[in-house]
C-alpha positions in Angstrom: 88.6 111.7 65.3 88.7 108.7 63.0 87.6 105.6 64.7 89.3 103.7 62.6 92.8 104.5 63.0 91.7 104.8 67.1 90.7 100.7 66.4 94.2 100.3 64.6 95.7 101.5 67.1 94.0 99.3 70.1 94.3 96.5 67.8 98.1 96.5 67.4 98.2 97.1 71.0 96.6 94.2 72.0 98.4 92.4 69.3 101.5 93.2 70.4 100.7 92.4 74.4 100.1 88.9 73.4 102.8 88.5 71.2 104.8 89.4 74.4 103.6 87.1 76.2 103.8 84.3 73.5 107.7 85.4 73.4 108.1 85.2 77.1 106.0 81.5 77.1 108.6 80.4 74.3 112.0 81.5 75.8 110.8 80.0 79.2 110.1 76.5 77.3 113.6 76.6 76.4 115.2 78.3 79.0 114.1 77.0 82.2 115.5 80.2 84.3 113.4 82.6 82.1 110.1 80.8 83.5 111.3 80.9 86.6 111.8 84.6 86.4 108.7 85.5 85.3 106.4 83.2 87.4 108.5 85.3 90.5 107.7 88.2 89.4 103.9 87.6 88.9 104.5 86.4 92.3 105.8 89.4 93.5 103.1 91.4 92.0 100.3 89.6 93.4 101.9 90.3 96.3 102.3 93.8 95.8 98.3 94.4 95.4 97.9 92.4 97.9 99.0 94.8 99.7 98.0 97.6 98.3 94.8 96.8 99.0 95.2 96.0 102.2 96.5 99.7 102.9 93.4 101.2 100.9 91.2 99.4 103.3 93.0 100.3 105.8 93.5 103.9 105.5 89.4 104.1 104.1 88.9 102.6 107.5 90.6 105.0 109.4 89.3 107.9 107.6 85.5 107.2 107.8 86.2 107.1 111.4 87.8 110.4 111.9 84.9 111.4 109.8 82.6 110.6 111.9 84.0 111.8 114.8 84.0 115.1 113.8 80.5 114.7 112.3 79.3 114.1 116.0 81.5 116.8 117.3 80.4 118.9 115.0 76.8 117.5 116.1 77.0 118.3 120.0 78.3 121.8 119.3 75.6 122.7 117.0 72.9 121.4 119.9 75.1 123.0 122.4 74.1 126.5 120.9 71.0 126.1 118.9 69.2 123.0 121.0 70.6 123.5 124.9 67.5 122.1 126.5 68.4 119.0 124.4 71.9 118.9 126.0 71.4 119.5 129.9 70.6 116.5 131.9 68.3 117.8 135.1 69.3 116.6 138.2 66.4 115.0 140.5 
C-alpha cells in the first residue's frame, strides 16, 4: 500500500470537510435562515447523543445486573450439589 496516496487521500478529506463548513459559515452570513438551520440541527444532534448515551448506560446497567443474578444463581446451585454442608442452616 502506498502511504502516500493513503495521506492524499486523508488530506483532501479533511480539506474538503472544512471547506464545507467554511461554505455553510458563508451562506449563513448572508442568509440568516441558513444559520438558523444549521445551529438547529447541531441542536438536534446533541440531543440525539444525548440520548444515546443515556440508553447505553442504561441498558449496560440493566445487563450487569441480570449478569449477576445469574452469576449467584449459578453460585447457590453449584454449592447446592458440590458444598451442601455450606448450604443447610442447623436448627438449635
Amino acid at each position: 500500500m502506498n502511504i502516500g496516496t493513503r495521506r492524499t487521500r486523508e488530506a483532501r478529506l479533511i480539506t474538503g470537510a472544512l471547506a464545507l463548513v467554511c461554505a455553510i459559515a458563508c451562506t449563513g452570513a448572508v442568509i440568516p435562515a441558513v444559520e438558523h438551520a444549521v445551529n438547529l440541527g447541531l441542536v438536534w444532534l446533541a440531543v440525539l447523543a444525548l440520548v444515546a448515551a443515556g440508553v447505553r448506560l442504561v441498558a449496560r446497567r440493566v445487563r450487569e445486573r441480570r449478569e449477576e443474578r445469574a452469576d449467584a444463581r449459578t453460585a447457590a446451585i453449584w454449592r447446592a450439589e458440590h458444598a451442601p454442608h455450606l448450604t443447610r442452616q442447623e436448627v438449635a
